[in-house]
C-alpha positions in Angstrom: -12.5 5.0 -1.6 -10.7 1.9 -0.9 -8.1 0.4 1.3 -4.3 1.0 0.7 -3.2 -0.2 4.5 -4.2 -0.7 7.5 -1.9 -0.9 10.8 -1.3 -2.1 14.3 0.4 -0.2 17.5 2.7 -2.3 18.9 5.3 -2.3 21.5 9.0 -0.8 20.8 10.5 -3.0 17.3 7.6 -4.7 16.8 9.0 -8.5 17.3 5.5 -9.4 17.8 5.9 -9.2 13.6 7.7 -12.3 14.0 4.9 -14.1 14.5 3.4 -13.8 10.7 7.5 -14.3 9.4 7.2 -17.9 11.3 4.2 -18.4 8.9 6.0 -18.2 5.8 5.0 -14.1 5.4 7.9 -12.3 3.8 8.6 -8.7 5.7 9.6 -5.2 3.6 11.4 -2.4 4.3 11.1 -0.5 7.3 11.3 3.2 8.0 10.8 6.1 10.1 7.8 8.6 10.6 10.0 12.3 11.6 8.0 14.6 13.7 5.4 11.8 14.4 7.8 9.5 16.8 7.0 6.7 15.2 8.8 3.8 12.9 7.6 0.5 11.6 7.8 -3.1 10.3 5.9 -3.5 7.2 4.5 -7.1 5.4 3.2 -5.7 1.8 0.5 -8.1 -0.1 -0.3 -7.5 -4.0 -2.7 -5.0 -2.7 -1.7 -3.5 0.2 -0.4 -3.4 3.7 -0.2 -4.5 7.3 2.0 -2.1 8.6 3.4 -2.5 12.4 4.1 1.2 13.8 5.7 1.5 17.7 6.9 4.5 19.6 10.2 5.5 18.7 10.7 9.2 20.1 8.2 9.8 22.6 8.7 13.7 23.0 8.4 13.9 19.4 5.1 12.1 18.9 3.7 14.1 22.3 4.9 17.6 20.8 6.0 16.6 17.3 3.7 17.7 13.8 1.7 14.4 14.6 0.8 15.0 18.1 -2.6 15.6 17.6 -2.9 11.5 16.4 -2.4 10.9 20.2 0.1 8.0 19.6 1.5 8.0 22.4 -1.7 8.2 24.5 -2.7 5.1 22.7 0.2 3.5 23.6 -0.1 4.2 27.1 -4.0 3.1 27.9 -4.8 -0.6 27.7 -8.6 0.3 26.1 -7.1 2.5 23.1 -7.8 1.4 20.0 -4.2 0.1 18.4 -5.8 0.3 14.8 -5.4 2.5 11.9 -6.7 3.0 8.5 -5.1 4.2 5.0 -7.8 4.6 2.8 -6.9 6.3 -0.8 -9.6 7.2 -4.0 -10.9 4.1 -6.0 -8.8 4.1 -9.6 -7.2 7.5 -9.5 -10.6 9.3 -8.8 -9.5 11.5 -6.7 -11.6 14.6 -5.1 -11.8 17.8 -3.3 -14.4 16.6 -0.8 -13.4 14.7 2.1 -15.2 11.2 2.9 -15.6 12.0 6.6 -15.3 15.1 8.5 -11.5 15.9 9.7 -8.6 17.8 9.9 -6.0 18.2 7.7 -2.3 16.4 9.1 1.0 17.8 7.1 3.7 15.2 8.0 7.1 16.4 8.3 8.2 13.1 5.9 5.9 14.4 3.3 6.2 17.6 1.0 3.4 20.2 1.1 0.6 19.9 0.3 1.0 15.8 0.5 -0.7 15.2 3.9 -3.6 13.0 5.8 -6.5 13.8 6.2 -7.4 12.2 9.5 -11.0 11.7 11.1 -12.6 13.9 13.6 -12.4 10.9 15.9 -8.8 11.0 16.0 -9.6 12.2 20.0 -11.4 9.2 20.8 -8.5 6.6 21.3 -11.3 3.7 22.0 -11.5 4.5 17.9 -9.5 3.6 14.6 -7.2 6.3 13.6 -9.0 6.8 10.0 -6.7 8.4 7.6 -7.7 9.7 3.5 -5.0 10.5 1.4 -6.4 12.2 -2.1 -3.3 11.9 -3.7 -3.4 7.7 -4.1 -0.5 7.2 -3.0 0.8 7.5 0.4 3.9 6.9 -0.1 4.3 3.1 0.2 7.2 1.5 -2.4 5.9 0.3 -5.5 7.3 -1.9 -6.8 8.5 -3.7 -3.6 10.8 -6.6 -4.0 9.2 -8.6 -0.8 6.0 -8.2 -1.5 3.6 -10.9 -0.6 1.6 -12.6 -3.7 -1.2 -12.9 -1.7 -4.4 -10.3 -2.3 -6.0 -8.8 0.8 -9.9 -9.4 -0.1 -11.4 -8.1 3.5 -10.3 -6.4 6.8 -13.0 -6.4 9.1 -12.1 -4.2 12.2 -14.1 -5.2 15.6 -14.3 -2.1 18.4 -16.2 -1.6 21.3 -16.9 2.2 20.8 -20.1 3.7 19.9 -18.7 5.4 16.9 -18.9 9.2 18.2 -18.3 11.0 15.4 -20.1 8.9 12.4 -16.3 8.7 10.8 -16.4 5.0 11.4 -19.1 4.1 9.5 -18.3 6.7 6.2 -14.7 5.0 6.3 -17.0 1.5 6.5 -17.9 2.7 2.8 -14.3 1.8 1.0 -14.0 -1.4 -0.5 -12.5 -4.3 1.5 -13.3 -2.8 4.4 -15.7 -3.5 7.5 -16.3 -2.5 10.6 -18.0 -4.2 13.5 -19.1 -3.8 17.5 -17.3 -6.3 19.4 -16.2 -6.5 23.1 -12.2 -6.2 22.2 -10.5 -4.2 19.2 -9.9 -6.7 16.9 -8.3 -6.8 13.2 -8.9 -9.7 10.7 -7.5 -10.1 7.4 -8.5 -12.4 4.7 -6.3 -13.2 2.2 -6.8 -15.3 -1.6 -10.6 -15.5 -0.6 -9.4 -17.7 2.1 -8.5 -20.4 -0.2 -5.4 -22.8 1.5 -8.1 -23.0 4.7 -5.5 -21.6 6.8 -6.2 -19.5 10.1 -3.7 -18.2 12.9 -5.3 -16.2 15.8 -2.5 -14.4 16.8 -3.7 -13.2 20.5 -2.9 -12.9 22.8 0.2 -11.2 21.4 -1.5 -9.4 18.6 -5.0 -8.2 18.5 -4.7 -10.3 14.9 -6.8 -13.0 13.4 -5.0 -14.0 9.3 -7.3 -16.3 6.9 -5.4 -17.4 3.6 
């Protein structure tokens, strides 16, 4: 496996975005999740994502196809994890067999039998929605015309929970991604191998730390 995106639950139109925009980031298109209740703000790299996803439609992500992500629970509780993970098969190698035990998620924005498979920790909100999409791509714009030159080299994703169901540590596996224990949920990003010496801690706003 290996990381396509990774993204952040925010509050309602995601100004907090604004934040990596003052930095000289350049943002993409947004769009809307149907029958998940969700849209987003999205800042694409040459290699992938951060992706900024609020509430938009509450009854629809409580009763909606994607209810069982629990988005709006996570929204709601201050000890939820806000993370989520987009992993996809290394070079087109895609598979029958799962990377970590799951359920099967059919979006209502994506044509059957295009959907998520999502990790059997999706009910633990102290935990990483982790999300494995066999068909490489999930649907992000290539090419995109704001895309950011900059390569994402590691995200390393600090949480406090005990990882209950072992999906944390299977979705560990995919390249340029880590996962650690930390007191608070926590999401850094290290772009260009770090290489201007720049770094932004964006909390408290954002549970965010950017290296380029």
């Amino acid at each position: 496996m290996t990381l396509d995106h990774v993204f952040i639950l925010v509050e309602p139109e995601a100004k907090v975005a604004d934040l990596l925009l003052e930095h000289g980031f350049r943002e993409g298109a947004r769009n809307t999740h149907p029958g998940q209740g969700t849209a987003n703000r999205r800042v694409y790299f040459a290699n992938g994502m951060l992706e900024f996803i609020w509430i938009q439609d509450a009854n629809e992500a409580r009763n909606g196809p994607g209810r069982n992500l629990l988005f709006s629970e996570r929204a709601e509780a201050p000890t939820a994890s806000p993370f989520g993970i987009i992993l996809v098969p290394r070079n087109n190698n895609a598979s029958s067999e799962m990377p970590f035990p799951g359920w099967h998620y059919q979006p209502a924005y994506f044509p059957s039998p295009r959907g998520f498979h999502v990790g059997a920790n999706s009910h633990n909100i102290v935990e990483p929605l982790c999300f494995y999409f066999p068909f490489q791509d999930p649907g992000v714009p290539k090419p995109q015309p704001n895309r950011n030159p900059q390569m994402i080299n590691e995200v390393i994703i600090s949480t406090p929970s005990t990882d209950t169901e072992g999906v944390l540590a299977l979705a560990a596996q995919a390249d340029r991604l880590s996962m650690r224990s930390g007191q608070e949920h926590l999401l850094e990003i290290t772009l260009d191998h770090h290489k201007l010496g720049r770094t932004e801690d964006y909390r408290p706003a954002l549970p965010l730390i950017l290296h380029w």
